[in-house]
Each structure stands twice: as C-alpha cells, then as structure tokens.
C-alpha positions as CSV (number, residue, x, y, z in Angstrom):
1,X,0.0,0.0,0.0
2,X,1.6,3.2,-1.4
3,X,-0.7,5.9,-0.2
4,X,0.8,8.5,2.2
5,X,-0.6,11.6,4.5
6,X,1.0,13.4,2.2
7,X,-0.9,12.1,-1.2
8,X,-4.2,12.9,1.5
9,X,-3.4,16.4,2.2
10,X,-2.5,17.1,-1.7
11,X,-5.8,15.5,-2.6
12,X,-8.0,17.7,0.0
13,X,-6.3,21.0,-1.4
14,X,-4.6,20.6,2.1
15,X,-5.1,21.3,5.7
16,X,-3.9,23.5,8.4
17,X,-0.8,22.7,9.8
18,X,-2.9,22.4,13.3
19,X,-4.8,19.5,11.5
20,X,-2.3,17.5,9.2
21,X,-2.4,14.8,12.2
22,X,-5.8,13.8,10.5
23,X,-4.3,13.0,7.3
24,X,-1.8,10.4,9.5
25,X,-4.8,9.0,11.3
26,X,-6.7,8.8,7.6
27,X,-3.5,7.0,6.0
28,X,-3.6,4.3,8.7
29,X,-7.0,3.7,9.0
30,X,-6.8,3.3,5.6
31,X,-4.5,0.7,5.5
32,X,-5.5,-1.0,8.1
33,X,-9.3,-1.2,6.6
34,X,-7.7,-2.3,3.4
35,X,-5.3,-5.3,5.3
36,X,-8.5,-6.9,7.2
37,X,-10.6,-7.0,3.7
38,X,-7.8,-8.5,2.5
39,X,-7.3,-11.0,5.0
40,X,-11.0,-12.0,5.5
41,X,-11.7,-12.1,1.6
42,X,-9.1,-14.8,1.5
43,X,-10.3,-16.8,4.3
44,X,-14.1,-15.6,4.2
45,X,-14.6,-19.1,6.6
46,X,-13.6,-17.6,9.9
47,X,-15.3,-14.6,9.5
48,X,-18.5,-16.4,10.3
49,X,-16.5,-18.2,13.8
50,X,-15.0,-15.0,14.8
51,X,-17.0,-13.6,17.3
C-alpha cells in the first residue's frame, strides 16, 4: 500500500498545519481497513467463527 498523509493532504487541497495529524490518522485507517478486507476475503470461513 503506497498511499501516504502526504498524497491525502494534496488530494483535500490541504489542511492546516494544526490539522495535518488527520491526514496520518486517515492513511492508517486506511491501510488498516484495506489489510483486514484483504485477510477476511481470503479466508471468508472464519469470518463467520470470529466472534
């Protein structure tokens, strides 16, 4: 995954310096979102036992 807070902030016409911490916490969230689909599409079975 190639995406960065920087790529974010260019692609929001960018932030306040007080608020580029979002664009951090949007990059990882992001990744991390992207990682568990990943994960779950490829072993869609325990989804249903993970609880």
């Amino acid at each position: 995954l190639q995406i960065t807070p920087e790529q974010i902030i260019d692609a929001m016409d960018g932030l306040p310096p007080e608020h580029r911490h979002c664009a951090d916490l949007a990059c990882n969230t992001l990744k991390e979102a992207l990682r568990d689909y990943l994960k779950k599409r490829r072993e869609p079975w325990k989804v249903v036992y993970k609880k």
